[in-house]
C-alpha positions as CSV (number, residue, x, y, z in Angstrom):
1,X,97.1,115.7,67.0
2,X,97.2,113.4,69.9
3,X,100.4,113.9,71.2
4,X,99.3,116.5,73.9
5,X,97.2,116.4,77.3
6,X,96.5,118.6,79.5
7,X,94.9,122.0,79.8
8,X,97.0,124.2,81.7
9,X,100.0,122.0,83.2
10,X,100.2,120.4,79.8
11,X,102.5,117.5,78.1
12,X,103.3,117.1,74.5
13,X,105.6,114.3,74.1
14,X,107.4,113.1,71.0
15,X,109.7,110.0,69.6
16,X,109.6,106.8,68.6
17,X,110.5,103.6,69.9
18,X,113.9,103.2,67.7
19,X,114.3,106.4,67.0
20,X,117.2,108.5,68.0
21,X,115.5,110.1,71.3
22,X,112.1,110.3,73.4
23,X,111.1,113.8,74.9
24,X,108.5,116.2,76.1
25,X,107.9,119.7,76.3
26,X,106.1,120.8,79.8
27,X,104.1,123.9,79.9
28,X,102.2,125.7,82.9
29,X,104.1,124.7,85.4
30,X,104.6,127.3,88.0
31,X,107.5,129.7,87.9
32,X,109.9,129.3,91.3
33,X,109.5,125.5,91.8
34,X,112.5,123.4,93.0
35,X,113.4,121.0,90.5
36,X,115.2,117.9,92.0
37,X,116.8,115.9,89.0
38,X,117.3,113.3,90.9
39,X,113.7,112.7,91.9
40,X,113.0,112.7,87.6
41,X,115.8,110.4,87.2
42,X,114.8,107.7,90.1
43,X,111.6,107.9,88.4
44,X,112.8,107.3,85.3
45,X,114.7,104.4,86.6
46,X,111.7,103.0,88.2
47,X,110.0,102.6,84.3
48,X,113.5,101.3,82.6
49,X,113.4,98.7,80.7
50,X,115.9,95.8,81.7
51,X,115.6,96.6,85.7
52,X,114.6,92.8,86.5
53,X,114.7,89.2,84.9
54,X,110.4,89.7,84.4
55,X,110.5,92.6,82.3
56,X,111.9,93.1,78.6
57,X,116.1,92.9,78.6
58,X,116.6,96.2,76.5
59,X,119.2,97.9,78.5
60,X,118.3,101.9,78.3
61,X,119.5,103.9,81.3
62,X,116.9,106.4,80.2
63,X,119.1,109.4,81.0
64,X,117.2,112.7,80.8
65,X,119.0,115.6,79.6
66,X,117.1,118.8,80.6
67,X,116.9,121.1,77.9
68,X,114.8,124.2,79.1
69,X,112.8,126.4,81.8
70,X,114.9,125.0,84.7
71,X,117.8,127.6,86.1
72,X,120.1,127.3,89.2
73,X,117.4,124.7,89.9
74,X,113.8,126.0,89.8
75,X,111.3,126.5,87.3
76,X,111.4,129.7,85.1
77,X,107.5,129.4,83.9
78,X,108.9,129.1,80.8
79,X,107.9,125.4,78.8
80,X,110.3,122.6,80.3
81,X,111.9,120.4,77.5
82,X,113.4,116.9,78.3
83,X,114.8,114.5,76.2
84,X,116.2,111.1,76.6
85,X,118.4,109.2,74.2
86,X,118.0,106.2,73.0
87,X,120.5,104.1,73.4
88,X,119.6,100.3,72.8
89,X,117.7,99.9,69.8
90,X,118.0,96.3,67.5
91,X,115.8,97.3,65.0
92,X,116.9,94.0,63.3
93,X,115.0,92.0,65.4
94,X,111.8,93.4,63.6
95,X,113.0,93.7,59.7
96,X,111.2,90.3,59.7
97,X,107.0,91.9,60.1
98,X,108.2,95.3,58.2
99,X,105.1,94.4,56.2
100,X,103.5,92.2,58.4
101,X,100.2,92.8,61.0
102,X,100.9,91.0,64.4
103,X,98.3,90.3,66.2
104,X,96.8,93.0,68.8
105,X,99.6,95.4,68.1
106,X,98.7,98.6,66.5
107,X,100.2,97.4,63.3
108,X,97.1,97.6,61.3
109,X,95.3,100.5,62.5
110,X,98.6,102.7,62.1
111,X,98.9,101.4,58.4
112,X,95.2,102.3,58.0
113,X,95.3,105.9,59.4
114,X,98.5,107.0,58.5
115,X,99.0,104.8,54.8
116,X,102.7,104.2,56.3
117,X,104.3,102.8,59.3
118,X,107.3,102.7,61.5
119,X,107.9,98.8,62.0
120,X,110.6,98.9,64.5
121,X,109.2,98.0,67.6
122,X,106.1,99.7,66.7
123,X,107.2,103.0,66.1
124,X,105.4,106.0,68.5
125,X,102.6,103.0,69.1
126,X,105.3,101.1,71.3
127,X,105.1,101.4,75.0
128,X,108.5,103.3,75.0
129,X,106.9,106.6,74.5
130,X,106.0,106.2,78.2
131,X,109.5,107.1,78.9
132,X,108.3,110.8,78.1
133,X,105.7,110.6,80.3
134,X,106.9,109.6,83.3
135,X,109.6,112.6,83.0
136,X,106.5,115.2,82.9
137,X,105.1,113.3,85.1
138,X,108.1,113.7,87.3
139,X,107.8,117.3,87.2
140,X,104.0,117.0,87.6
141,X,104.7,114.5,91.3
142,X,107.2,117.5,92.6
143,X,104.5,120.6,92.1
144,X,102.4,118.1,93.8
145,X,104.7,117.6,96.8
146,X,105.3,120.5,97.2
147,X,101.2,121.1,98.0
148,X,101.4,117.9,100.3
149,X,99.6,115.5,97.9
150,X,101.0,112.0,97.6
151,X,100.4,109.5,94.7
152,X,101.2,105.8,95.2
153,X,100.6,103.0,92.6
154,X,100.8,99.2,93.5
155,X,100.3,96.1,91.4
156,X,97.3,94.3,93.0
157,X,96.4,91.4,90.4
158,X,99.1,89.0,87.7
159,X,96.7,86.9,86.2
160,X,94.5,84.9,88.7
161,X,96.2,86.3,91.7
162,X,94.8,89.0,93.2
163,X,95.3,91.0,96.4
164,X,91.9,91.0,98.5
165,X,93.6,93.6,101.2
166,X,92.2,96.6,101.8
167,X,94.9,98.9,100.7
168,X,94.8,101.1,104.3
169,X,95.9,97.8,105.8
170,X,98.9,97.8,103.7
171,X,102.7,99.3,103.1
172,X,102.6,101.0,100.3
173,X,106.3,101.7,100.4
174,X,106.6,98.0,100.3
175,X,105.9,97.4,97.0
176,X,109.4,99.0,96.0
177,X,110.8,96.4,97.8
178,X,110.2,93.7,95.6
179,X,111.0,93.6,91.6
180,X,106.5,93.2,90.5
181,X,105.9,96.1,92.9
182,X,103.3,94.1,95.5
183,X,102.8,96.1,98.6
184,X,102.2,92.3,100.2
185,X,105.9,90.1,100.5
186,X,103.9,86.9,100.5
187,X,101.8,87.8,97.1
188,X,104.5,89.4,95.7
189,X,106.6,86.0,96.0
190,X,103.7,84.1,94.2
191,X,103.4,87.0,91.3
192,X,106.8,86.9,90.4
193,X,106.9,83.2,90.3
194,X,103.9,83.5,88.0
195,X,105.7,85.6,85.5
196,X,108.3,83.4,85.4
197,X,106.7,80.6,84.7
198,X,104.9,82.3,82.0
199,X,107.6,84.0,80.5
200,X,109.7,79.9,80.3
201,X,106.2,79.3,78.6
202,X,107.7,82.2,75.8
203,X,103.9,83.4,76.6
204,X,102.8,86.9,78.5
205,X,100.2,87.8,81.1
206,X,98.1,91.0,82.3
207,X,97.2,92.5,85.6
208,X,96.0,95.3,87.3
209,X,98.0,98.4,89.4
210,X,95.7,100.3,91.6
211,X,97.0,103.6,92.7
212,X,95.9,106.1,95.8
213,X,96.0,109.4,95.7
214,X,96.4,111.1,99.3
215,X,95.5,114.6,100.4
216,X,94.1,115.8,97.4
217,X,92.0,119.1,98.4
218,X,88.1,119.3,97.7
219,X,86.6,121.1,94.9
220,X,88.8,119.6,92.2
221,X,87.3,118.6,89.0
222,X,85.7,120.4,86.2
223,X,81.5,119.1,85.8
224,X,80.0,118.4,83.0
225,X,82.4,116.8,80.4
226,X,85.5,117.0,82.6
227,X,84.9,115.7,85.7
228,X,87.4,114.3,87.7
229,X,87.3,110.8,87.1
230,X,86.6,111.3,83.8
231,X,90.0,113.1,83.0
232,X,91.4,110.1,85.0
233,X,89.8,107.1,83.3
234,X,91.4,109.4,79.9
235,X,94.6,109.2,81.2
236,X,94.9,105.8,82.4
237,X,92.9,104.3,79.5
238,X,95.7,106.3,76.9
239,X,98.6,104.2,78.6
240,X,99.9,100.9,76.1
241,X,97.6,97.9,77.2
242,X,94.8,99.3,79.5
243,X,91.7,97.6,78.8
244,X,89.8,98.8,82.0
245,X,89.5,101.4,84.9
246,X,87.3,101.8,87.8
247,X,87.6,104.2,90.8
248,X,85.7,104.3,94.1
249,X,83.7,100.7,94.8
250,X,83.9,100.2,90.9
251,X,82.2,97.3,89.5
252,X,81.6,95.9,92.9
253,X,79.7,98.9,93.7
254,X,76.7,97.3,91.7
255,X,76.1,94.7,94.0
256,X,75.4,96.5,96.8
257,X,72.1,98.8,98.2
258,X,72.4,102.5,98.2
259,X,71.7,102.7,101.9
260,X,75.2,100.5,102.5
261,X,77.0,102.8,99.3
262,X,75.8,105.7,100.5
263,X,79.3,107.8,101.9
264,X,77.5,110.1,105.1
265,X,79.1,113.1,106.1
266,X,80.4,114.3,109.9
267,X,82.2,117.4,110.9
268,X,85.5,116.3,112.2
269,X,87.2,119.4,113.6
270,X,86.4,122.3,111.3
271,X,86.5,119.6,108.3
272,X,83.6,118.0,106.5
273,X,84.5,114.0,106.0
274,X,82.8,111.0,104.9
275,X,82.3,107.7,107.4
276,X,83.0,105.5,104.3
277,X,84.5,106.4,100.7
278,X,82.8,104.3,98.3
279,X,83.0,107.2,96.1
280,X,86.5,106.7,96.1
281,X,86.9,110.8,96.8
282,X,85.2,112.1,93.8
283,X,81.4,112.9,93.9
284,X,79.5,114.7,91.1
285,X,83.0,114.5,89.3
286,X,84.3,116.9,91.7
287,X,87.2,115.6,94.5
288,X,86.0,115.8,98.2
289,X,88.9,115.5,100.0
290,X,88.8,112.3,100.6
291,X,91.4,109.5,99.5
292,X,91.1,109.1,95.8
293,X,91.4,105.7,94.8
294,X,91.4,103.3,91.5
295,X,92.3,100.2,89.1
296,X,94.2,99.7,86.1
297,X,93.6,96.4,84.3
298,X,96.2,95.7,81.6
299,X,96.2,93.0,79.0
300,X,98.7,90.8,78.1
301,X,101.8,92.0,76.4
302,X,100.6,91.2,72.5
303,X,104.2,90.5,71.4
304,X,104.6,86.5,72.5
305,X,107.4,84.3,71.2
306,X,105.5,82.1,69.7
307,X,104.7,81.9,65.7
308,X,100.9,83.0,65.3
309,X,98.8,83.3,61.9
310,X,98.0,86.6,60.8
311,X,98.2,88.7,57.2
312,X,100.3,90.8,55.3
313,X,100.0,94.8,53.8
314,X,99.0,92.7,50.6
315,X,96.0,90.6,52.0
316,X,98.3,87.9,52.0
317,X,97.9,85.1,55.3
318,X,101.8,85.2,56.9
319,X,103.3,83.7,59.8
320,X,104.7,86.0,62.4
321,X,107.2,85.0,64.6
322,X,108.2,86.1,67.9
323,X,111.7,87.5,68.2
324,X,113.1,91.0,70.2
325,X,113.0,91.7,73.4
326,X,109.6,91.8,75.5
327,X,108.1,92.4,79.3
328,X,106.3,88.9,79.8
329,X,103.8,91.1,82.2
330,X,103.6,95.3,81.8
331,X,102.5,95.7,85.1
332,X,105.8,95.9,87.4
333,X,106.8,98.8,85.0
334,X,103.3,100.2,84.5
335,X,103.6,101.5,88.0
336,X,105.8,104.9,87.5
337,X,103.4,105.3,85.0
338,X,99.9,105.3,86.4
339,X,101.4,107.6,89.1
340,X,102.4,110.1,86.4
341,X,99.5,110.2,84.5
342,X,97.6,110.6,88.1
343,X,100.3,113.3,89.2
344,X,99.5,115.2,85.6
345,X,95.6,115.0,86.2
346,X,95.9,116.4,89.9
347,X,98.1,119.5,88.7
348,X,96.3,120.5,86.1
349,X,93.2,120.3,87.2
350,X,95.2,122.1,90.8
351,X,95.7,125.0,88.4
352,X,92.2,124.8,87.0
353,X,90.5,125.3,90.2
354,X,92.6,128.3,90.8
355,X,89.6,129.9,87.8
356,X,86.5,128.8,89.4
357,X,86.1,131.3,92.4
358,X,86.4,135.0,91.9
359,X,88.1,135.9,95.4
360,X,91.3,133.0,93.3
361,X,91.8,135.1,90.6
């Protein structure tokens, strides 16, 4: 259980961090839709580990080898299976906590739940599995495309830094420009050297990626228990190291009046719009066509290379010690995947609307 999301364009991913291969099985997705394995691949590129000298050095190309429901290059309707092989594991480097519980990691819980454990890089618990997701997630982006809806993450915050801008004053295709994937050059500079610094210190550091959503039609979301921004706080808060999420105004939102949150309507051509979009495009957990827009805060990486105090399986106080290969900050690589887990909310819930209205059946 656990291993799937979605209802009808729906994900089930499996592997393991040092395992022989990652993969996922994509069902739903419309029959006739032009796959571009290039786009999957630069996505899949744009996750890898080792792509810069602030994130983890394990060199995986993350190859994806297309296994299913794609001939002479569109979608049969039939599940899509991808796999990639992994290609760089050192499970060596963590023989030394097979029976150890670092701190933060999922170490414990998994030996609670489960009564066993895969120690090697933390088995399915490790941040690898991503890998799967941002290949559905690939798929997911293209249907989207191809309906004119765009999805761009952007790393906003490292630490104490934080972008003020609005992000309708920015770039957004800026932020591939630049190895921590800040839409503003000057920030970005200051971010990077941050992550440096810490990573000399053999320490880690969080932040936050904020992602926009553009052209996304009204009427998308499924009230009571699956409204819109509900499905996307699940999805966000499932990703390795999310500790927050806010959409629309978020926690600011609570230090203003209702008469300055308030978003009012106008008719602009034969389209209903809002003046403002405090809501951030979703109201009464339905979307209303308006820019969808949130945060991702993500902790610090738990693995640090530094010896910390913790406890053994037997109850027994252990040091652990740092060693393998780590990102010093998750966020430049966290990007691909808060716009897949978007892209995966938007299609299905695409799909979903086609249900709600008798003259779409």
């Amino acid at each position: 259980m656990g291993n799937s999301f979605g209802k009808l364009f729906k994900i089930t991913t499996f592997g393991e961090s040092h395992g022989v291969a990652l993969g996922v099985i994509i069902e739903g997705c419309p029959a006739g839709l032009i796959i571009d394995e290039e786009k999957i691949i630069a996505e899949m590129q744009r996750r890898k580990p080792g792509q810069s000298k602030i994130t983890t050095q394990r060199k995986e190309e993350d190859e994806i080898e297309i296994l299913s429901g794609v001939f002479e290059g569109k979608s049969t309707g039939t599940p899509i299976g991808i796999v990639i092989r992994n290609a760089d594991q050192k499970s060596k480097d963590y023989t030394h906590i097979a029976d150890k519980f670092r701190p933060s990691h999922a170490d414990y819980t998994y030996f609670e739940k489960y009564g066993i454990r895969d120690y090697r890089g933390g088995g399915r618990s490790s941040a690898r599995e991503t890998a799967a997701r941002v290949a559905g997630g690939a798929i997911a982006k293209q249907f989207l495309e191809a309906k004119g809806i765009s999805i761009s993450a952007f790393v906003t915050q490292v630490g104490d830094l934080k972008l003020d801008k609005n992000y309708q004053t920015l770039d957004l295709s800026e932020a591939e420009n630049n190895i921590v994937r800040c839409p503003d050059p000057e920030m970005a500079e200051q971010m990077i050297a941050l992550i440096d610094s810490v990573r000399l210190d053999r320490d880690t550091i969080g932040g936050v990626v904020s992602c926009v959503i553009k052209n996304t039609p009204p009427g998308l979301g499924e009230p009571v228990f699956d409204r819109l921004h509900a499905e996307l706080g699940k999805a966000m808060l499932s990703i390795n190291a999310v500790k927050g999420f806010e959409y629309g105004s978020g926690f600011e939102g609570v230090k203003m009046r209702g008469s300055a949150h308030n978003d009012a309507f106008v008719k602009k051509g034969d389209k209903v719009k809002t003046i403002t979009n405090h809501s951030g495009g979703i109201q009464g957990g339905i979307s209303n066509g308006a820019d969808i827009y949130f945060n991702v805060a993500f902790k610090p990486v738990a693995t640090i290379m530094q010896d910390q105090a913790s406890l053994n399986e037997a109850g027994e106080e252990v040091t652990v010690s740092g060693k393998g290969r780590h990102d010093p900050c998750v966020v430049p690589r966290a990007v691909p995947i808060v716009e897949a887990m978007a892209a995966l909310v938007i299609a299905d819930y695409l799909l979903l609307s086609k249900t709600n209205k008798l003259q779409d059946i």
